[in-house]
N, C-alpha and C positions, 0 to 999 in steps of 0.2 A: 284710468288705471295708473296707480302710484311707480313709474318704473323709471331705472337709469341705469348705464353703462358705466364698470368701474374704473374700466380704460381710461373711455372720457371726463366723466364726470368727477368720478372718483380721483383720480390724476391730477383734475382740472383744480377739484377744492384742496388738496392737499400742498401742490403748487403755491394757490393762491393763499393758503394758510404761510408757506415760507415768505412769499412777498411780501405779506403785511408785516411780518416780523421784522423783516429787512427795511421797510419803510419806516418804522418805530427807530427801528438802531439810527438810519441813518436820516432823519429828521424831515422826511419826504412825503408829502402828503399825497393819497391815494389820486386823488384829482386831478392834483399835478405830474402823476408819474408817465414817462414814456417808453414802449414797453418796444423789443424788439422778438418776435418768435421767429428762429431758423427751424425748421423745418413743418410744414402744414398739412401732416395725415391729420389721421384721428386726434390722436396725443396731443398734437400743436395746438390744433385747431382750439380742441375739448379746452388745454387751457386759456386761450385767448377769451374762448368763451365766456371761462369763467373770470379772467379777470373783467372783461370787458361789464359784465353784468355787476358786478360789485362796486367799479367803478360808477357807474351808472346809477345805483344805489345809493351810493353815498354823495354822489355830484345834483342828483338830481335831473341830470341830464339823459338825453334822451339816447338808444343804445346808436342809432346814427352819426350823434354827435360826439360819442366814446370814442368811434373807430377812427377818430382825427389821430388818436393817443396812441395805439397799436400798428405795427407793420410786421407783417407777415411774409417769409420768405420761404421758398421750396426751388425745387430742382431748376425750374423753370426761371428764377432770383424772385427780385419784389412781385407777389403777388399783384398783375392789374385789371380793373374788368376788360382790355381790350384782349386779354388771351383766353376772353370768351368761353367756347365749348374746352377748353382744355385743362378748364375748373372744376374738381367737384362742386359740390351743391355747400357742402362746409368751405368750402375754400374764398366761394364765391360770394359768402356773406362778407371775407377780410379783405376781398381786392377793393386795391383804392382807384379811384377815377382816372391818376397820371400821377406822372414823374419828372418834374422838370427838367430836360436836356444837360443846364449847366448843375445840375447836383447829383452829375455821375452814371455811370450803370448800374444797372440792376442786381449785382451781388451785395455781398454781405459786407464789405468795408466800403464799399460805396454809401450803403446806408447806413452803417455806424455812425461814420466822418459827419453824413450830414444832418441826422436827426437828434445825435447826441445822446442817446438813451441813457435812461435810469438802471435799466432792466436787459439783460440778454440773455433768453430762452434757448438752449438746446434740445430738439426731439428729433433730431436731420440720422442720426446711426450713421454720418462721416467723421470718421474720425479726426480728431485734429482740426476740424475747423475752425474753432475760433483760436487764431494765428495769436503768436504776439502782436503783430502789429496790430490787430484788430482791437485787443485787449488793452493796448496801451492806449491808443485813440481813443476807447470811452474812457477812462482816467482821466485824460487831460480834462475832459470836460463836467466829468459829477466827481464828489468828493468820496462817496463809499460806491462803485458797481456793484451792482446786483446782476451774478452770474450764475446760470443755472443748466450748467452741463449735464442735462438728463439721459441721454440715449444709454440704450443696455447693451451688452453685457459691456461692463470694464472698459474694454479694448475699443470700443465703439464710441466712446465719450469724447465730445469736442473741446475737451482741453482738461487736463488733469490739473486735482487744486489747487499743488505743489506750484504748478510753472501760474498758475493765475494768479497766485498769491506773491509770487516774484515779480511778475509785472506788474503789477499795481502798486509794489512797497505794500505788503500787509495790508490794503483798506479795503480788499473783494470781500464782501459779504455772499457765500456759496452753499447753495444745495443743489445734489446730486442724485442721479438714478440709480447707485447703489453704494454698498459702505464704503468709506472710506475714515483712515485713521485722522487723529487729526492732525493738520499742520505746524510744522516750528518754524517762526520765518523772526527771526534774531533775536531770539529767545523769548518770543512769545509764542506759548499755543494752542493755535485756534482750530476750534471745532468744526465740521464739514456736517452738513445735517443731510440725512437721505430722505428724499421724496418718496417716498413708499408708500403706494395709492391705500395699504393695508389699515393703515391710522385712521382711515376718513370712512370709505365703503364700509365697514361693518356697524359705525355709529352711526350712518347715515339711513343704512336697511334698520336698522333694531328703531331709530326714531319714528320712521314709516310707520313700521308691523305696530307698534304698540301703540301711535296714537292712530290708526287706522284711516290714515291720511286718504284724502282720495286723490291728490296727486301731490306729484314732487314740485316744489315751487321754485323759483330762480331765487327768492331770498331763504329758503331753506338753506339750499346749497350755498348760501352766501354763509349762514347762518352757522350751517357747518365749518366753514373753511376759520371764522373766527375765534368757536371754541376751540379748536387746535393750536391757533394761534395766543390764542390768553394761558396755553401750556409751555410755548417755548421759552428756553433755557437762556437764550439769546437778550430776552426783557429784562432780566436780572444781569447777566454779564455777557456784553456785547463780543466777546471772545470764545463763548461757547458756542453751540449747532443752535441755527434758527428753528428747530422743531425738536418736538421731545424725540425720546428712544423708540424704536417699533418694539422694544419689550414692554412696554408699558401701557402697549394698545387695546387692554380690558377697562385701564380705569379712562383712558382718551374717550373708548366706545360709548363711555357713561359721558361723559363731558360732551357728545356730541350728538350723542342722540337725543338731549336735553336741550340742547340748541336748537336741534330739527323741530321737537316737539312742541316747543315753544313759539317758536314762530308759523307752525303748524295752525294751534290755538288761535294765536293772533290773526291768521288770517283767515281762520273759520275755516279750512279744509280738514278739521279732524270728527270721525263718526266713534271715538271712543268717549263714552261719557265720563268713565272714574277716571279721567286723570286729575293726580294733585294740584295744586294752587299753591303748596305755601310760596311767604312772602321771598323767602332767603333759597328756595330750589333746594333745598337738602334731602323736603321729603318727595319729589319730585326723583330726583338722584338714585333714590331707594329703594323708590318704585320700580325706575329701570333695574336696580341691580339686583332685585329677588326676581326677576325672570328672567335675566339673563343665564343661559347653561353655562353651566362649568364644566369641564374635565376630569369630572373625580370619579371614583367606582371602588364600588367593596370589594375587599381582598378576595380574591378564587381561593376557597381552600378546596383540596382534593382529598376525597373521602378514602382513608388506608382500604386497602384490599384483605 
């Protein structure tokens, strides 16, 4: 059976849709990226998931050999397998083997300082955690950070864009777990894109139903996460939000459920025989958009008394 979690999954591709964006602007290939996730519930995990899996897709490499690339950190600091039973079963897929003695403790500027990351993930809802110093330390070392201060509500976010975008000198590339205006930082200003799992989950179920998948595939979801990505604003000027608007998430749902369904086809999991083929996907597009519902309804008139 065709199913997935919009927490995780949905969370996971919409993330990984901002990453790729972020990887484009800042001229960082997906293979070579190093990814740092603070916090490893659901959310965390779900995204590591999916980048790990995308990675893995486009590397060739096996998902084993992905997780050299990701570090994952929760309450406990770097995820290791020697903290055993104190792992969930997600968790336990991202623990790494060991931590070498001379490259620090196990918290989060420990592992900044020594892994150097591309990528820093927030899903932890402490707020404030990623410090200046921690923010300024990955600077020193990549040319655009990729910071991704997700936890909800507002107040809960481990670093606001404003002070991220001060520490870096302008070069944070940021998406976040809810709106934010965008930033002026000497007199440029740049767009903050929200991750909002809304953009992905709807074209990714409407892909399913209609090509009548019988399950959801890891390059679906991969599938998805980059039609989102061929929509951000960011590919044309590296100063606006790496993900389009969530008001524009009827024609995204087309765009991505076209993704799903495609590589659905490709890998023989669809039991719907009329879908299109053309060459250019237009009428493929079309397909999805005359059954998708819309919200409209004939006026109530009320019969005079």
């Amino acid at each position: 059976m065709a199913c997935f979690n919009d927490d995780i999954q949905g969370t996971g591709c919409v993330t990984l849709a901002a990453l790729l964006a972020a990887l484009q602007v800042s001229k960082v290939k997906l293979t070579d990226v190093r990814v740092v996730c603070f916090g490893a519930g659901s959310a965390g995990t779900g995204i590591a998931a999916q980048i790990r899996d995308a990675i893995a897709a486009e590397s060739k490499k096996s998902k084993d050999e992905v997780l050299k690339q990701i570090w994952c950190i929760d309450k406990q600091g770097l995820l290791l397998k020697s903290q055993g039973d104190h792992l969930t079963s997600a968790q336990s897929a991202f623990a790494r083997g060991d931590w070498p003695e001379d490259q620090g403790d196990l918290d989060l500027y420990s592992v900044v300082k020594s892994v150097k990351p591309h990528v820093l993930i927030g899903t932890s809802t402490k707020a404030g955690a990623f410090t200046e110093q921690i923010i300024r330390e990955m600077a020193r070392h990549v040319e655009h950070p990729i910071i991704f201060p997700l936890s909800n509500p507002t107040r809960l976010h481990e670093a606001q864009p404003k002070d991220v975008m001060e520490w870096t000198g302008g070069k944070a590339l940021i998406a976040t777990g809810s709106p934010f205006p965008p930033v002026e930082y000497k007199g440029t200003e740049m767009g903050i894109a929200e991750c909002n799992n809304s953009t992905a989950f709807p074209g990714i179920g409407l892909g399913v139903i209609l090509s009548r998948a019988r399950l959801l595939s890891d390059k679906m979801l991969v599938a998805a996460s980059k039609a989102l990505t061929a929509q951000s604003p960011a590919l044309r000027d590296p100063n606006k939000p790496l993900l389009a608007d969530i008001e524009d998430v009827r024609e995204l749902s087309v765009k991505v459920a076209k993704a799903v369904i495609d590589t659905a086809v490709k890998e023989g999991l669809t039991q719907q025989e009329e879908i299109p083929s053309g060459a250019n996907g237009n009428e493929l597009e079309e397909w999805i958009r005359v059954q998708m519902w819309r919200a409209e309804y004939r006026p109530l008139l009320r019969r005079r008394s």
